[in-house]
C-alpha positions in Angstrom: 69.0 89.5 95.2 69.2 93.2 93.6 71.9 94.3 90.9 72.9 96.7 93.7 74.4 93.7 96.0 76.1 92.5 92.5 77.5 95.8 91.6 78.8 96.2 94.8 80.5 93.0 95.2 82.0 94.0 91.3 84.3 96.4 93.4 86.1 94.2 95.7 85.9 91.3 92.3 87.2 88.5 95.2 85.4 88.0 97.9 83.6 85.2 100.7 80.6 84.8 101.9 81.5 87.3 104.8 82.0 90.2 102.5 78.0 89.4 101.2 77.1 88.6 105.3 78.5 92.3 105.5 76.3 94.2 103.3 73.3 92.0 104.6 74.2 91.5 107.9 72.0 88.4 107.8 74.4 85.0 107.2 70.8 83.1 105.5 70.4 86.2 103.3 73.9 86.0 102.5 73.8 82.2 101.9 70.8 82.6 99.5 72.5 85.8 97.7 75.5 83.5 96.9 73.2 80.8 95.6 71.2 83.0 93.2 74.8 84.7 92.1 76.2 81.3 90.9 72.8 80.4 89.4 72.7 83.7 87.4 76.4 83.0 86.6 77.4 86.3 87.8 80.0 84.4 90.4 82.0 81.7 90.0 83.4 79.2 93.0 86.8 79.7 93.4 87.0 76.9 96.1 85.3 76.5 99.5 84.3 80.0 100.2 86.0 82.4 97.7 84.5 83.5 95.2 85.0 85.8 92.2 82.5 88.1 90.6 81.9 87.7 86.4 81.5 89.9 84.0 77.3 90.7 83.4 78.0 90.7 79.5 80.2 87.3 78.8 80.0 85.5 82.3 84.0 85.4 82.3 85.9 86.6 86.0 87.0 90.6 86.4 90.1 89.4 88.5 93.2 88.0 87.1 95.0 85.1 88.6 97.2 87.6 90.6 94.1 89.2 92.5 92.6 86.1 93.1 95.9 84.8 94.6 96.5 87.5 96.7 92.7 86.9 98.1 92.9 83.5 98.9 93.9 84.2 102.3 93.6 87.3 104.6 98.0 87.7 104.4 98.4 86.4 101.0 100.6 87.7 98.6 102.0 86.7 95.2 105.4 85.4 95.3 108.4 84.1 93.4 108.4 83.8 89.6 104.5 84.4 89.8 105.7 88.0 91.2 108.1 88.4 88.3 105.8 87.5 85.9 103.7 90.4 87.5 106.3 93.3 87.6 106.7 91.7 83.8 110.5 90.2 83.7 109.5 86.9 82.3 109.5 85.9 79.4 107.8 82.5 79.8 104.1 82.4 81.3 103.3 79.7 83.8 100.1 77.8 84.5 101.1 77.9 88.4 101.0 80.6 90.7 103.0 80.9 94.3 101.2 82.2 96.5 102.6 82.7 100.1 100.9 83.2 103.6 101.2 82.8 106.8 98.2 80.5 107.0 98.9 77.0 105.1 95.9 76.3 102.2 95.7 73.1 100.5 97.2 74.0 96.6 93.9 74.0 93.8 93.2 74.8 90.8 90.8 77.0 89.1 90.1 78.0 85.4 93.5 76.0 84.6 95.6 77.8 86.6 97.3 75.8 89.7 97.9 77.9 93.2 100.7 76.7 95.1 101.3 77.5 98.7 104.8 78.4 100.2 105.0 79.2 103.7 105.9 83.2 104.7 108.4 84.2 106.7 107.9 87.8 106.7 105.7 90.2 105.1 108.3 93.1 104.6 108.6 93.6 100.7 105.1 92.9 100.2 103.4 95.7 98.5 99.7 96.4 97.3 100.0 97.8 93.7 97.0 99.5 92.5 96.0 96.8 89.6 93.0 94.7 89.4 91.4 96.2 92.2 94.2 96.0 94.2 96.7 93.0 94.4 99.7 92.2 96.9 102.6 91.5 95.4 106.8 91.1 96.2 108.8 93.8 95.3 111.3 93.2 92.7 114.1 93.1 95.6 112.5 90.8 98.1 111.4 88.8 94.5 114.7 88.4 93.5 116.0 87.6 96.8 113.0 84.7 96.9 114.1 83.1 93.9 117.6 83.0 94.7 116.2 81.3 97.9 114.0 79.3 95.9 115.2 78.5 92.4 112.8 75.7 91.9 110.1 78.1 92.7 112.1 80.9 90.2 111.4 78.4 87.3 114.4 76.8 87.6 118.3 78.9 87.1 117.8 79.5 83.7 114.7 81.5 83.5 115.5 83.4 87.1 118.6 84.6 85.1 116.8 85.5 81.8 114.5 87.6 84.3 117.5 89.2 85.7 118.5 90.0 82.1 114.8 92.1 81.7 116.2 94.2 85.5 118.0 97.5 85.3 117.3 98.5 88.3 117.6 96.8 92.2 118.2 99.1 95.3 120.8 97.3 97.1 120.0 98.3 100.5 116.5 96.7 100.0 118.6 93.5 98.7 120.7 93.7 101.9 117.5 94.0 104.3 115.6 90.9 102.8 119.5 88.6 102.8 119.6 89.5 106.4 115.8 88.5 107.1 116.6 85.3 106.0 120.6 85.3 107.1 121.5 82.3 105.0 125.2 81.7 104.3 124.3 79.7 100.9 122.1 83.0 99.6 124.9 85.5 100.1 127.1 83.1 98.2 124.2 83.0 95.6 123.6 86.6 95.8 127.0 87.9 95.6 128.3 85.5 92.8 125.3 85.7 90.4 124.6 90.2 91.2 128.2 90.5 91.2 128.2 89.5 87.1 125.1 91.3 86.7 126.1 94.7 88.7 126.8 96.9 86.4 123.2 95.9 84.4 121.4 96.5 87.8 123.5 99.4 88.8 124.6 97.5 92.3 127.5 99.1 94.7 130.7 97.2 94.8 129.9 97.8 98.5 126.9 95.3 97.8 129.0 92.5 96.6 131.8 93.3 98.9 128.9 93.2 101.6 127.9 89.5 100.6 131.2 88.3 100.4 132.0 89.0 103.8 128.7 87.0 105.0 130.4 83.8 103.4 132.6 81.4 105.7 133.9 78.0 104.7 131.7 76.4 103.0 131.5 75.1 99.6 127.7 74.3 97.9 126.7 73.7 94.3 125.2 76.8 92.8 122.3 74.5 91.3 122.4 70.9 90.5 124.7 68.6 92.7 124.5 65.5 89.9 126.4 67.8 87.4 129.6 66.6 85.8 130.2 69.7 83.9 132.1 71.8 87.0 133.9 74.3 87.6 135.4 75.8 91.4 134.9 79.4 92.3 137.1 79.9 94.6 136.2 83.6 95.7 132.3 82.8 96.0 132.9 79.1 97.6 130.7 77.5 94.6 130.4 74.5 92.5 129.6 76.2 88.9 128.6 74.8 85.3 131.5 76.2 83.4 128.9 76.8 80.5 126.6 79.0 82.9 127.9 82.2 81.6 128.3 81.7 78.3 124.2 80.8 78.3 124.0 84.5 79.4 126.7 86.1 77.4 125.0 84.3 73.9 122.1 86.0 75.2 119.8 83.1 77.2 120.6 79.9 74.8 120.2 76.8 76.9 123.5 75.3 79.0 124.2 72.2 79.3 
C-alpha cells in the first residue's frame, strides 16, 4: 500500500471499502489496503465498513463528528440540535449527534460520541456546506422547523429557545415550505405561538404568524410537558403553557420551573 492511496483517501477523510475498491479496482487489493491502513494507524473503524482517515503526524481523525455523520449513509444528513450546534446557535455541546436518512442504521458510537438515527421525510433543506471536506447539514429554517417537530431531539424546550435567542435571521417563506411538508396542525400552533414572540428578533412577517394561525382548528395540546401543574390557556394559539415560560426568556435563559 503506497502513500499515494493514503493521500488520496485524505481527500474524501470518510470513506468504505468501495471508495479504496475504486482506485484499485481489485476488492482483495482493497481488502488488504484497508488492513495495512488500520495496522499503520492511518485509519480508524468507524463501524462495519466506514472508515475515517488519521492524521500521519498524531494518529487522530481529519473529520469531525459532523462529516462523519453526514457519511454514514449515502442520504445522510445532520439534523436537529446536532445542525444547530453546526450553524453555531448552541450554547451547550452534546455527546449525541442526529443524524437522519432515508435508510434506517442501528445508533453507535465512536470516539465518545453517540449517532442517533431519525427517520427522513424529505431531503428539501438539506444543504452541503463547504466545511470538513464537505458535510450535509439542515438549513437553519428546516432546523428550526425540526426541533419544533422534535423538541426531545432540540435538547429539550429550553435550549431550542436559547438557540432561537442566538437567530436574527429566518426567511419565512422557507419556514412556510418545510410546515407544509410536514402539514401538522400541532407545529403551526407551535410555530406561530413560540416565532410570533420572537418576530421581531428574527425579522418574521406578521403575514407569517397570521399564516400559521389560520392552519390551526380546534384543538387544544400542551406546548411541552402534559404532567405540568404550572398552566396557563392561550386561547389565540390553542395551547396549554407554563406561565413561567416567558419570563425564562425575558431574564435572559434562567431555568423555568
Amino acid at each position: 500500500m503506497d502513500m499515494k492511496t493514503y493521500e488520496k483517501l485524505l481527500q474524501i477523510g470518510v470513506f468504505t471499502i468501495n471508495d479504496i475498491d475504486n482506485i484499485y479496482g481489485n476488492r482483495n487489493s482493497a481488502a488488504s489496503a484497508i488492513k495495512a491502513l488500520l495496522k499503520k494507524g492511518l485509519v480508524s473503524s468507524i463501524k462495519k465498513n466506514l472508515y475515517v482517515c488519521n492524521n500521519f503526524e498524531d494518529k487522530v481523525p481529519v473529520a469531525d463528528k459532523f462529516k462523519i455523520g453526514s457519511s454514514i449513509t449515502k442520504d445522510a444528513y445532520v439534523s436537529h440540535h446536532s445542525a444547530l450546534e453546526f450553524h453555531g446557535l448552541t450554547n451547550q455541546l452534546f455527546f449525541e449527534v442526529y443524524i437522519s436518512s432515508g435508510s434506517v442504521f442501528k445508533p453507535f458510537e465512536f470516539n465518545g460520541i453517540k449517532y442517533q438515527y431519525t427517520a427522513s421525510k424529505t431531503t428539501e433543506g438539506v444543504e452541503t456546506y463547504n466545511t470538513n471536506r464537505g458535510v450535509r447539514v439542515t438549513n437553519p429554517e428546516r432546523t428550526v422547523i425540526d426541533c419544533l417537530k422534535d423538541l426531545d431531539k432540540a435538547g429539550g424546550l429550553e435550549e431550542f429557545l436559547n438557540s432561537l435567542r442566538l437567530i436574527t435571521y429566518l426567511d419565512s417563506d422557507k419556514l412556510i415550505k418545510y410546515l407544509e411538508l410536514y402539514d401538522i396542525q400541532f407545529l403551526y400552533q407551535k410555530a406561530g405561538y413560540i416565532m410570533e414572540y420572537f418576530k421581531k428578533e428574527l425579522k418574521l412577517p406578521d403575514s407569517f404568524i397570521d399564516y400559521c394561525h389560520n392552519k390551526i382548528k380546534k384543538s387544544k395540546r400542551y406546548l411541552y410537558e402534559k404532567e405540568d401543574k404550572n398552566l396557563i390557556y392561550d386561547s389565540k394559539w390553542r395551547l396549554l403553557i407554563n406561565k413561567s415560560l416567558f419570563e425564562f426568556m425575558e431574564q435572559g435563559g434562567e431555568e423555568f420551573v
